[in-house]
C-alpha positions as CSV (number, residue, x, y, z in Angstrom):
1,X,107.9,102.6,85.1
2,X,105.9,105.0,86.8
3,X,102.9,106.6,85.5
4,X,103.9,110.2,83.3
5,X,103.4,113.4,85.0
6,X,101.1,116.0,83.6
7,X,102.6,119.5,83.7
8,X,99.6,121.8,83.4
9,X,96.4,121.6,85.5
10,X,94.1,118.8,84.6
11,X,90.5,118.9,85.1
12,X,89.2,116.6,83.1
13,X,90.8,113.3,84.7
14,X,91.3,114.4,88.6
15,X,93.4,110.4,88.5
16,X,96.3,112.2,86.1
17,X,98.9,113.6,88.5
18,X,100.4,117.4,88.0
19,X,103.9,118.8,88.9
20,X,103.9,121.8,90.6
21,X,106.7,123.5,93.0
22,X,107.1,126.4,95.5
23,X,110.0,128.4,96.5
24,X,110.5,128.0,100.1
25,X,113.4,129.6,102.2
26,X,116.2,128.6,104.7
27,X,118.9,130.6,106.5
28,X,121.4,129.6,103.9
29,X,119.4,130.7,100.7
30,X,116.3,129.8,98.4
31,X,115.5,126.4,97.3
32,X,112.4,124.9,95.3
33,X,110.3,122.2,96.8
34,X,108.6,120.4,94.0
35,X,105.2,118.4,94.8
36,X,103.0,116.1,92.8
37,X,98.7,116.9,93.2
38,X,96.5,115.3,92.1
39,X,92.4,115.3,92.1
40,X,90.8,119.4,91.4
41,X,93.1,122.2,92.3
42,X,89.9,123.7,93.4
43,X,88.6,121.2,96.2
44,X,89.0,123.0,99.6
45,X,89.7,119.4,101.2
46,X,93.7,119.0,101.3
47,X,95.5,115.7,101.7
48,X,99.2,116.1,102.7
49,X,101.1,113.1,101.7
50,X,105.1,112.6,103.0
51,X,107.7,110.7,102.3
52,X,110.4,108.9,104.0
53,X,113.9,109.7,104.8
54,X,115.4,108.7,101.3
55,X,111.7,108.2,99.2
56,X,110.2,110.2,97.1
57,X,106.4,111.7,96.7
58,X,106.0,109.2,93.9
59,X,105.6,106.7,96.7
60,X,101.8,107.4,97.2
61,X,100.9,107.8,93.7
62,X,98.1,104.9,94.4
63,X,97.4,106.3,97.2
64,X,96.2,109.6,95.9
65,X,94.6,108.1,92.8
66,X,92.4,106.5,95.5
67,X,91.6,109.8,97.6
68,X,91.6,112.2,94.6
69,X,87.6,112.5,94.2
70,X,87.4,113.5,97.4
71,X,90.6,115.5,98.1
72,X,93.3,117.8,96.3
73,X,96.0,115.3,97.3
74,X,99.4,117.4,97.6
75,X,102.6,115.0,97.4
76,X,105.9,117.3,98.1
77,X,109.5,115.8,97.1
78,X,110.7,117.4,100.7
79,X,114.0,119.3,100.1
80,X,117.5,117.3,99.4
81,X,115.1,114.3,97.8
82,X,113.1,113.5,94.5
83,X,112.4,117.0,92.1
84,X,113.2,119.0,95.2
85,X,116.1,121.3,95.0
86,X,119.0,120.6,97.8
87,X,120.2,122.9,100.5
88,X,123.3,125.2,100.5
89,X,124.3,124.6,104.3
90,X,123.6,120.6,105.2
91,X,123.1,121.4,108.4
92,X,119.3,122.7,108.1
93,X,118.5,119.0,106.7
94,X,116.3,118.7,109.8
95,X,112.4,118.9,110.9
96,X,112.7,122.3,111.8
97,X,113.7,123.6,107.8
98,X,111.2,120.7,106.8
99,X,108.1,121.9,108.7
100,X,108.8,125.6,107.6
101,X,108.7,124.3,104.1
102,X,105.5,122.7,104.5
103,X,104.0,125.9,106.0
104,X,105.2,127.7,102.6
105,X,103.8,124.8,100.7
106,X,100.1,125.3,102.8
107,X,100.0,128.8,101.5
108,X,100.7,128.2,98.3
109,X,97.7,126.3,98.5
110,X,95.4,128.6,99.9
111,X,93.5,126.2,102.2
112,X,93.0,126.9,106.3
113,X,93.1,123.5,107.5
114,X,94.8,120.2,106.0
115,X,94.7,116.5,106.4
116,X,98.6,114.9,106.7
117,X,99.3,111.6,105.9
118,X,102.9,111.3,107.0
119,X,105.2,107.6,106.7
120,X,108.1,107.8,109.2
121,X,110.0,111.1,108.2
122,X,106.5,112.4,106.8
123,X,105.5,111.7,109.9
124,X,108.0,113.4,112.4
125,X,106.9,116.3,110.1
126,X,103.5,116.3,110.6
127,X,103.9,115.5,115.0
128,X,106.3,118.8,114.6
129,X,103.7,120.8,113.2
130,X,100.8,119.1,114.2
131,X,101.8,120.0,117.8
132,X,102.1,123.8,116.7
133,X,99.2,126.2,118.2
134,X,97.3,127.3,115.6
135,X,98.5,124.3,113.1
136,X,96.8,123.6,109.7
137,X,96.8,120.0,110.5
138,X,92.7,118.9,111.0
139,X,93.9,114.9,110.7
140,X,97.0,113.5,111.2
141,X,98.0,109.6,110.2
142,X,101.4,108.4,111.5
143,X,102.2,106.0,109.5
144,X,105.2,103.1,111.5
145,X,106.7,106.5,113.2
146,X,106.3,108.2,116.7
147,X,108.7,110.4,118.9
148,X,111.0,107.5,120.1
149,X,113.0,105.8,117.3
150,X,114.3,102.3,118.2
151,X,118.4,102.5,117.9
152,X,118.3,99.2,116.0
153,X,116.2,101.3,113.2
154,X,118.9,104.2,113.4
155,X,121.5,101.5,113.0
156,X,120.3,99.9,110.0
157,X,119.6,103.4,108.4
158,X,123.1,104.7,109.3
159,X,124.9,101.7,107.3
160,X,123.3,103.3,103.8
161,X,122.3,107.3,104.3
162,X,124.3,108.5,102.2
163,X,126.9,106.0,101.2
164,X,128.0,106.4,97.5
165,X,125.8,103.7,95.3
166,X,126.4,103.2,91.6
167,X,124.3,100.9,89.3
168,X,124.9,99.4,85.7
169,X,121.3,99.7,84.9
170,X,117.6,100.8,85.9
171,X,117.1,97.6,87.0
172,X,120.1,97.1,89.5
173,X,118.7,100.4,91.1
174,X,115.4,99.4,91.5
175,X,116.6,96.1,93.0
176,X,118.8,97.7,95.8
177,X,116.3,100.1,96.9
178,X,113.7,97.2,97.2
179,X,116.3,95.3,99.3
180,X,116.4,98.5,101.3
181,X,113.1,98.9,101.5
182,X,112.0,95.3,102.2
183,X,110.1,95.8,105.3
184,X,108.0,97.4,103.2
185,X,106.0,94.5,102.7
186,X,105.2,91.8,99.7
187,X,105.0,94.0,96.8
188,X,104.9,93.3,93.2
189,X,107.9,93.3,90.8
190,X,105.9,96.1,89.2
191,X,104.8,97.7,92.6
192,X,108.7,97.8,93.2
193,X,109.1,99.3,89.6
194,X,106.6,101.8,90.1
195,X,107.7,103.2,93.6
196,X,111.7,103.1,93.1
197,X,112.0,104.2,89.7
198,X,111.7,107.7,90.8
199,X,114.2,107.5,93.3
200,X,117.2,107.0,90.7
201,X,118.6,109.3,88.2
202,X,121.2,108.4,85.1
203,X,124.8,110.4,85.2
204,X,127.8,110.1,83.9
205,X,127.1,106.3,82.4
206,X,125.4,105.0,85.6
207,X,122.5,105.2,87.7
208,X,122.3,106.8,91.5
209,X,119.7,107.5,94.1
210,X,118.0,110.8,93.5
211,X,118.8,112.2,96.9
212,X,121.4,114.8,98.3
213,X,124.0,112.2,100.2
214,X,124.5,115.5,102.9
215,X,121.4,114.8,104.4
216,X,123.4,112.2,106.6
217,X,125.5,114.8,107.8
218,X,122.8,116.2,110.5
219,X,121.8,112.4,110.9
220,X,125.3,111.0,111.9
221,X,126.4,114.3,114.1
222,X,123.2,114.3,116.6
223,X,124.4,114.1,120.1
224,X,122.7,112.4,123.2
225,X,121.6,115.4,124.5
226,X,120.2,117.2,121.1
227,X,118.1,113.5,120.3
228,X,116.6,113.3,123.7
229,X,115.4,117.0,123.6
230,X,113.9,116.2,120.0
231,X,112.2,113.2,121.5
232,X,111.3,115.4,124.4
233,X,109.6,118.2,121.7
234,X,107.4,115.3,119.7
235,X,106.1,114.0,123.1
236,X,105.3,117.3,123.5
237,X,103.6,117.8,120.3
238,X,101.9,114.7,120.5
239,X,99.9,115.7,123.7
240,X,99.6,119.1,122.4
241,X,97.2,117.5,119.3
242,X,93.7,118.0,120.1
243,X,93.0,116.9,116.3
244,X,92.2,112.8,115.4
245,X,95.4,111.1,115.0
246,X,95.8,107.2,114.0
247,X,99.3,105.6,114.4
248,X,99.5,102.8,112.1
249,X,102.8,100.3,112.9
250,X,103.6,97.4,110.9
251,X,103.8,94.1,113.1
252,X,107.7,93.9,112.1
253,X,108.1,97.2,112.5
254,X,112.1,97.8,113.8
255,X,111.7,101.5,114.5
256,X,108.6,102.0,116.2
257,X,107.9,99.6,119.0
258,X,104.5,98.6,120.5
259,X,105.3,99.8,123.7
260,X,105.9,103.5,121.9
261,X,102.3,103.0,120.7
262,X,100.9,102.8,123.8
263,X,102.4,105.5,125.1
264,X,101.6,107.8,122.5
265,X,97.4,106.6,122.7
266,X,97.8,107.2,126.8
267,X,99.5,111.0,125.8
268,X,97.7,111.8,123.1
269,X,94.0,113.8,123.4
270,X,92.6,111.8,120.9
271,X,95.2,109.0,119.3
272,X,94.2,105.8,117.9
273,X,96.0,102.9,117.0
274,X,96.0,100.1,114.4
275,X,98.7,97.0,113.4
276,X,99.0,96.2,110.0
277,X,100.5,92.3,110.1
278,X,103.3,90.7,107.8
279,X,105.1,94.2,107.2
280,X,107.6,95.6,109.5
281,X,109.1,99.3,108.7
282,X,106.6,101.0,106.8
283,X,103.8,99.8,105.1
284,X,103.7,100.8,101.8
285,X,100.1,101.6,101.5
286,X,99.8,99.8,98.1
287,X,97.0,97.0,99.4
288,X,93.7,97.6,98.9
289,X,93.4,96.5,102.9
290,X,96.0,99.2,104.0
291,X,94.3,102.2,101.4
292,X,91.1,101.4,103.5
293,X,92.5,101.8,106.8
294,X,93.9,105.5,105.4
295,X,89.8,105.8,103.7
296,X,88.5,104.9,107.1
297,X,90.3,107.4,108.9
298,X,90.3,110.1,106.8
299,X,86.4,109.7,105.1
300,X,85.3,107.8,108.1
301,X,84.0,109.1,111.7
302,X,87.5,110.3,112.4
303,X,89.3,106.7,113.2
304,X,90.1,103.3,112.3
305,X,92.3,102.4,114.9
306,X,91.1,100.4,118.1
C-alpha cells in the first residue's frame, strides 16, 4: 500500500508527503486539481513532477522523497485522473486545458521559474509550455515522450482508454494495471503495490481505475489534420526551448522511436539525450540507476544525456 498522506504542512520530516489542491478553470466551469508536495513549502527551488495518460502523481512518490532536500517537489493529479476533480465538457481533456492548469498551479506556488519532470503525457505538457515565451520552465526532462507518437503506441492505448474495467479485489486491480503498464520495466510486487494502488477506487462492491473514462473521447475523435498540427506545435515548442532539456527513452520504448530522438537533439537549442536499457514505454523511475540520471540532470551541470 502506498505510503499515507499528511494533510497539513510538515516541516519536520520534508520525506512525508502533503495534499494540497488548487482551483483551476476551463470554458465549461471550475474544477480542483489536487497535487502531492513534498520537501519545505518554503524552498524557492520547484520540481514539477507529471503523470501519464491514465497514472496518477503517486507514481513519483520515490522519486520526490529522493529530490525533496533540495527541492519543493509539486506532484499534481492532472484533471479527469487521481484526487483531481473531472471536467464538465470532455472535450477540453487536452494539453491546451492541461497547460493552463499547470500555469494556475505555478502561481499558487509563488515561484518565477520551475524545473518539470514530465513522463509521456507529463511530458507533452511540459514541450507545450516549455515552448511558451516567457515560460516558468528553467529544466525540462522528457521522460520516453516527444512530439511524434508512434501509431503502434496509440494503438495499444486505444484498446483500454477508457473501456469499462471491474475487479473482485485490490489485488486483481493492481495486477491489470501492472499488465498495462508492463513496459514499465522489472518492478517489484511491492513497487507495483505502491504505484497502482492509487489508481483504483472501491464502488458499489468492486474496484475501478480512478480516472474519468471521457478522457478517451478527445483521444479517439482526433483527425489527421488536427494530430499533424499538434505534432507541428511541439516541434515548434521544442526548437523554441532555449532552457536544458534531456529526453530519456526506454530501449523498448513503442511510442517514441530513436529516430524521433534525434530529431528532437538536431531541433532543439540545447536537448540531450539518454537510453535507459531493458524498459520500453516509460521507465518508471524507481531504480536507484534511473533516479540518478533525473539527480544528474537536475543537480548536475545541466545534463546527463550524451
Amino acid at each position: 500500500m502506498t505510503a499515507p498522506i499528511v494533510v497539513e504542512p510538515v516541516h519536520s520530516d520534508l520525506s512525508e508527503p502533503r495534499q494540497r489542491f488548487v482551483q483551476c478553470a476551463s470554458p465549461a466551469g471550475l474544477h480542483r486539481m489536487t497535487y502531492t508536495e513534498w520537501g519545505d513549502p518554503s524552498n524557492p527551488h520547484v520540481l514539477v513532477c507529471v503523470h501519464g495518460l491514465t497514472r496518477s502523481a503517486r507514481d513519483f512518490d520515490k522519486l520526490a522523497k529522493a529530490f525533496a532536500h533540495e527541492y519543493r517537489v509539486v506532484c499534481p493529479d492532472v484533471v479527469g485522473r487521481g484526487l483531481s476533480g473531472w471536467l464538465a465538457d470532455p472535450r477540453y481533456y487536452g494539453v491546451p486545458q492541461y497547460v493552463a492548469d499547470m500555469v494556475t498551479l505555478i502561481a499558487r506556488l509563488n515561484v518565477e521559474t520551475v524545473d518539470w519532470f514530465g513522463t509521456s503525457m507529463g511530458g507533452l505538457i511540459g514541450m507545450a509550455l516549455g515552448g511558451l515565451p516567457d515560460s516558468p520552465v528553467r529544466k525540462l526532462l522528457l521522460n520516453d515522450v516527444g512530439p511524434h507518437i508512434e501509431p503502434v503506441a496509440l494503438g495499444r492505448i486505444g484498446e483500454y482508454l477508457g473501456k469499462p474495467a471491474r475487479f473482485a479485489s485490490l489485488e486483481e486491480g493492481v495486477r491489470r494495471a501492472a499488465e498495462l503498464a508492463a513496459t514499465f520495466g522489472p518492478l517489484s510486487d511491492a513497487e507495483w503495490t505502491s504505484i497502482n494502488t492509487p489508481l483504483l477506487r472501491e464502488r458499489d462492491g468492486a474496484w475501478t481505475f480512478h480516472y474519468d473514462p471521457a478522457i478517451a473521447t478527445p483521444f479517439s475523435s482526433v483527425t489527421e489534420e488536427q494530430a499533424a498540427a499538434y505534432e507541428a506545435f511541439l516541434w515548434h515548442s521544442v526548437a523554441s526551448i532555449a532552457s536544458p532539456v534531456l529526453v530519456v527513452r526506454g530501449e523498448a520504448s513503442d511510442l517514441l522511436s530513436r529516430e524521433t530522438v534525434e530529431r528532437m537533439v538536431k531541433t532543439g537549442q540545447s536537448v540531450t539525450s539518454v537510453e535507459i536499457p531493458g524498459v520500453g514505454h516509460a521507465p518508471a523511475f524507481l531504480a536507484e540507476d534511473q533516479i540518478a540520471i533525473a539527480r544528474g540532470f537536475f543537480l548536475g551541470g545541466g545534463s546527463s544525456g550524451a
